[in-house]
C-alpha positions as a printed NumPy array, in Angstrom:
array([[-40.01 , -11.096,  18.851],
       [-37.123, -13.235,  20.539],
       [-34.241, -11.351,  21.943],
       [-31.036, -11.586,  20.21 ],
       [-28.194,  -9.498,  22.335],
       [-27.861,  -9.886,  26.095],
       [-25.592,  -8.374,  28.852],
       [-26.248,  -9.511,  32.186],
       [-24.92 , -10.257,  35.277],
       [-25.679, -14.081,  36.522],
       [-25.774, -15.769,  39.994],
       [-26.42 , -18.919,  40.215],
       [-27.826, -20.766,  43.706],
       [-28.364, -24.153,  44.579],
       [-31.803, -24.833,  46.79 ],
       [-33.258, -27.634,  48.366],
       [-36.902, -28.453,  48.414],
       [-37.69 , -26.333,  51.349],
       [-35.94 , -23.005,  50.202],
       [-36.816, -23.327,  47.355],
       [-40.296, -22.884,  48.303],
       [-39.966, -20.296,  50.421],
       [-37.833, -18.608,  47.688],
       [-40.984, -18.963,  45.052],
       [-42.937, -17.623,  48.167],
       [-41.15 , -14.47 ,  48.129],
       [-41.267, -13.799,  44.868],
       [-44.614, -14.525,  44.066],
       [-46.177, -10.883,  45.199],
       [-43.404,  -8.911,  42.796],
       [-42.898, -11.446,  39.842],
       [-44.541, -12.41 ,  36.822],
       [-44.099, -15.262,  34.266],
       [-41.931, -14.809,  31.497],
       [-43.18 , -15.549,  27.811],
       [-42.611, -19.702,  28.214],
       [-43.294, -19.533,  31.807],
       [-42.64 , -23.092,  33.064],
       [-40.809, -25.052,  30.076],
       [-38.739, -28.174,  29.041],
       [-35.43 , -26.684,  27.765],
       [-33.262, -29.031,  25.794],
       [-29.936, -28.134,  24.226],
       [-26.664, -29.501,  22.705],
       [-23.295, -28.272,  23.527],
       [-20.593, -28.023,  20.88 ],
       [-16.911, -27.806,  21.853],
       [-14.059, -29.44 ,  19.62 ],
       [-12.958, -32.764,  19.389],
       [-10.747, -32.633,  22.517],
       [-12.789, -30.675,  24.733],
       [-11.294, -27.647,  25.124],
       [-13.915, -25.098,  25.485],
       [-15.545, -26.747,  28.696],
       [-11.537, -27.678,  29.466],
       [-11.108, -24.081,  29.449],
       [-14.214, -22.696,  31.109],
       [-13.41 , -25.17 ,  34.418],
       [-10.409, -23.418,  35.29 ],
       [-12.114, -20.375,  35.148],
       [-10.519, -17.776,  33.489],
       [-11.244, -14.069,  33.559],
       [-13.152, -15.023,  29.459],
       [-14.354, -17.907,  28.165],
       [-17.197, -18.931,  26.379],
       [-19.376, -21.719,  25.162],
       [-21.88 , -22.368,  22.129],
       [-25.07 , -24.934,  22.349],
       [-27.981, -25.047,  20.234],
       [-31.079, -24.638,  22.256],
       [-35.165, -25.479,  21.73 ],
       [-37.841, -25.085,  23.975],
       [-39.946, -28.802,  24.449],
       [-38.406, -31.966,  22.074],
       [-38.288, -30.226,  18.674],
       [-39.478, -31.335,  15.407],
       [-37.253, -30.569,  12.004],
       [-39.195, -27.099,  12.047],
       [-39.317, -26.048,  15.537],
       [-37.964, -22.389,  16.608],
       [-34.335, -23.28 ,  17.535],
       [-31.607, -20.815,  18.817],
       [-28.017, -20.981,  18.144],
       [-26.497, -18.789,  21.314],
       [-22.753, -18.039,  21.426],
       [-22.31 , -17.321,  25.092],
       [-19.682, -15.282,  26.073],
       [-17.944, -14.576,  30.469],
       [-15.857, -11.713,  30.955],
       [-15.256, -10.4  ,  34.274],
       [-18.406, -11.88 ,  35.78 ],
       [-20.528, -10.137,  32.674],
       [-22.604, -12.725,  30.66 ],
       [-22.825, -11.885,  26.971],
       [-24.885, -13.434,  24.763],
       [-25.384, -13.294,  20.847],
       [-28.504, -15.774,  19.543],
       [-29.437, -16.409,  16.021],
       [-32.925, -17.828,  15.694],
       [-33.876, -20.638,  12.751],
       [-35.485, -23.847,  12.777],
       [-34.034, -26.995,  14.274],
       [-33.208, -28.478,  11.111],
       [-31.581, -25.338,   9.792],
       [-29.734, -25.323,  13.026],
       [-28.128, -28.568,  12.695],
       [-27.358, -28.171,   8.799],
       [-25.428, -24.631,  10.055],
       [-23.568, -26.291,  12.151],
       [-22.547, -29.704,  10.164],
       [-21.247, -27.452,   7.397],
       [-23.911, -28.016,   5.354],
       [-26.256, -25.962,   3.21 ],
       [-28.659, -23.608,   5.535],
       [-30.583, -20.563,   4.581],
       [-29.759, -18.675,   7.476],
       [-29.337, -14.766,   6.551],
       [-26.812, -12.73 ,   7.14 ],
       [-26.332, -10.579,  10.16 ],
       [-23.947,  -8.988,  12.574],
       [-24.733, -11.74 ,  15.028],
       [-24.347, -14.427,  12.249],
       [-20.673, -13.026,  11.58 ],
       [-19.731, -13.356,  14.875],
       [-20.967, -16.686,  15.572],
       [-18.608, -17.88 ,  12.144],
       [-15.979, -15.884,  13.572],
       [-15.987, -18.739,  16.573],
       [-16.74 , -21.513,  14.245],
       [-13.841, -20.572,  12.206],
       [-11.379, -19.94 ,  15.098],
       [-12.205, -23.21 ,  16.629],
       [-11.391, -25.231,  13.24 ],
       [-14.002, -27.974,  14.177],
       [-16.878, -28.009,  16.301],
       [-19.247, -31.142,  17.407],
       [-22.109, -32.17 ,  19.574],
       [-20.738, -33.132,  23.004],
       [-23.285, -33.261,  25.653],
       [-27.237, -33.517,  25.319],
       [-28.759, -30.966,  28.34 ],
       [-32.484, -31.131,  29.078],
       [-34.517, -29.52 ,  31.908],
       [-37.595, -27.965,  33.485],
       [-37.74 , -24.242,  33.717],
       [-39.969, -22.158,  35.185],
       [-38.594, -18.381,  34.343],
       [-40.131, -15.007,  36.075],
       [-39.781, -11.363,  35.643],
       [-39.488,  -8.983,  38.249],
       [-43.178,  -6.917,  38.029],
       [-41.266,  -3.479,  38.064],
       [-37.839,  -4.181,  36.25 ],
       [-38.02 ,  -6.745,  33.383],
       [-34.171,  -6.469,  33.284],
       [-33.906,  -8.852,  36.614],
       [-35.233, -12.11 ,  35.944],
       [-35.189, -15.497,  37.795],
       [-35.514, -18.903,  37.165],
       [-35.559, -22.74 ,  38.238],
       [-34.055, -25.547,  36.683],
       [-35.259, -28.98 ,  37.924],
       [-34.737, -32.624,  36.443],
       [-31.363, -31.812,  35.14 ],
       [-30.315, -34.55 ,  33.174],
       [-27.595, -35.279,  30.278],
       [-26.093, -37.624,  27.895],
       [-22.535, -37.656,  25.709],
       [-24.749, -40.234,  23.15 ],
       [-27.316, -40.042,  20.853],
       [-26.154, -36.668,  20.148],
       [-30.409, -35.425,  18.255],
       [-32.404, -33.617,  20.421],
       [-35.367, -35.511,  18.144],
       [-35.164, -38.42 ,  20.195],
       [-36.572, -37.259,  22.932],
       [-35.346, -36.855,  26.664],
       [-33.517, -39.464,  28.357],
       [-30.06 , -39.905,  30.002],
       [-28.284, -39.711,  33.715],
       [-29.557, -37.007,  36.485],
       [-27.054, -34.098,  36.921],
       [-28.549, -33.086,  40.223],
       [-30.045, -34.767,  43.118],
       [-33.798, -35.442,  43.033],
       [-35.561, -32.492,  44.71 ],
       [-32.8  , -30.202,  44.525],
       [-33.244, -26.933,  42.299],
       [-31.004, -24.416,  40.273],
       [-32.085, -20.896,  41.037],
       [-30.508, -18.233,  38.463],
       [-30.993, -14.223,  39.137],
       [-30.192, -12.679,  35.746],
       [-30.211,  -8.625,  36.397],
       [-28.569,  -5.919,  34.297],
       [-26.688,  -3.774,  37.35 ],
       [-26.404,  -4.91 ,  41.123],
       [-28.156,  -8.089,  42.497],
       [-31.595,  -6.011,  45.258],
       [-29.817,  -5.996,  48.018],
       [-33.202,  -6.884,  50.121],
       [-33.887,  -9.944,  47.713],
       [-29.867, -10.425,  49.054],
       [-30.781, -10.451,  52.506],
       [-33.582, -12.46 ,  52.354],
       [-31.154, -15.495,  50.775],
       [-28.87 , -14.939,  53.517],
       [-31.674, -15.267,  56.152],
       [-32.548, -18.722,  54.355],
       [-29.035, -19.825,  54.587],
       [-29.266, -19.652,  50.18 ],
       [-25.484, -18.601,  49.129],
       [-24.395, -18.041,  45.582],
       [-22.67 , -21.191,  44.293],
       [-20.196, -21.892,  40.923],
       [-22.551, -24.293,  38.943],
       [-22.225, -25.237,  35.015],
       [-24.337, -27.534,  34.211],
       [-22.335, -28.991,  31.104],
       [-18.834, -28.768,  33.144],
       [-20.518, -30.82 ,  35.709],
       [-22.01 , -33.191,  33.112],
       [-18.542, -32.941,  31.505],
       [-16.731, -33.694,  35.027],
       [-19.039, -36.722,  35.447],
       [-18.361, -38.667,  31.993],
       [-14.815, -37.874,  32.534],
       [-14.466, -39.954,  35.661],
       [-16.912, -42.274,  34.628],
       [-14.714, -42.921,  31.925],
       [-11.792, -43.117,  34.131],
       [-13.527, -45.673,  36.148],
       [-14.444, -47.812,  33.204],
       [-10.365, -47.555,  32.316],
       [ -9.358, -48.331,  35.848],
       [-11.99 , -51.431,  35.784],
       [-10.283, -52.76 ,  32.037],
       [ -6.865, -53.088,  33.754],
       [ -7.926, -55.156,  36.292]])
């Protein structure tokens, strides 16, 4: 059974090749897979016609919050698909996630008709849909993840995202994985999800590898890229 309700506290790190070895070094003797273990995560982000969640989110604000639809490898019509209504408030990550099938997904959020059953999560993600008038597909997001447990506290949890890459066309996850890198090759994004207070010996053991927390989205910096690629393509026009 999938978890639906999370509230979590998230720091995100960027690492290069070497730390992030040692990192996966230092965490291999206390950490165990979690249930996909390494995985290809692909999702689509949904903001309004003009942008504004992700507008929002980049001048960050004490609460903001995003929605994507998310599936775990290139999905069929049938595959298990979440819908996840992330929420930031004062540095605490909430998330409410409906589960369905991809195809259901979709229909759900094009308006159409979906046999997705009532629930208290359900009302709150049309509570969103309806505030925000319309919603569409804005950014593609795929990546590898490798995800891990802590042995002793399944509350803190830590993964890798690697391959990073987007695109703001071709808007169907169906079509498999394809678009422009987000991150340099052979760089990593480490996340530490944990209920209460980051270990403060895990802590000191980034510090000694020189690994500091960093402010990383990976759709505002896919949505910072086609913006001034776009710019460039208007500054090249007028020449």
């Amino acid at each position: 059974m999938f978890q639906t309700v999370f509230k979590r506290y998230e720091k995100k790190y960027i690492l290069n090749s070497e730390q992030y070895k040692c990192v996966k070094d230092l965490l291999s003797y206390n950490t165990v897979p979690d249930e996909y273990g390494e995985s290809l995560v692909c999702n689509i982000y949904y903001d309004t016609p003009d942008s504004l969640l992700i507008r929002r989110s980049l001048e960050k604000p004490v609460y903001k919050e995003k929605f994507r639809i998310r599936t775990y490898g290139v999905p069929k019509d049938h595959s298990v698909c979440f819908a996840e209504l992330k929420k930031k408030y004062k540095g605490i990550v909430y998330k409410r996630r409906l589960e369905t099938d991809y195809k259901n997904a979709i229909l759900y959020m094009n308006g159409g008709e979906n046999n997705i059953c009532d629930s208290q999560i359900k009302k709150e993600i049309d509570y969103f849909k309806n505030f925000y008038g319309v919603l569409v597909p804005k950014v593609c997001l795929f990546y590898k993840r490798t995800a891990y447990y802590d042995r002793e506290d399944r509350n803190l949890r830590f993964t890798f995202d690697s391959d990073i890459i987007y695109r703001d066309c071709d808007l169907e996850l169906k079509n498999g994985v394809y678009g422009e890198r987000l991150l340099e090759n052979g760089l990593y994004l480490m996340e530490v999800k944990t209920a209460g207070a980051m270990p403060a010996e895990f802590t000191r053991l980034l510090s000694e590898l020189q690994i500091y927390p960093a402010s990383f989205s990976k759709y505002g910096t896919a949505y910072k890229s086609i913006t001034e690629e776009k710019k460039q393509l208007l500054k090249g026009e007028d020449y």
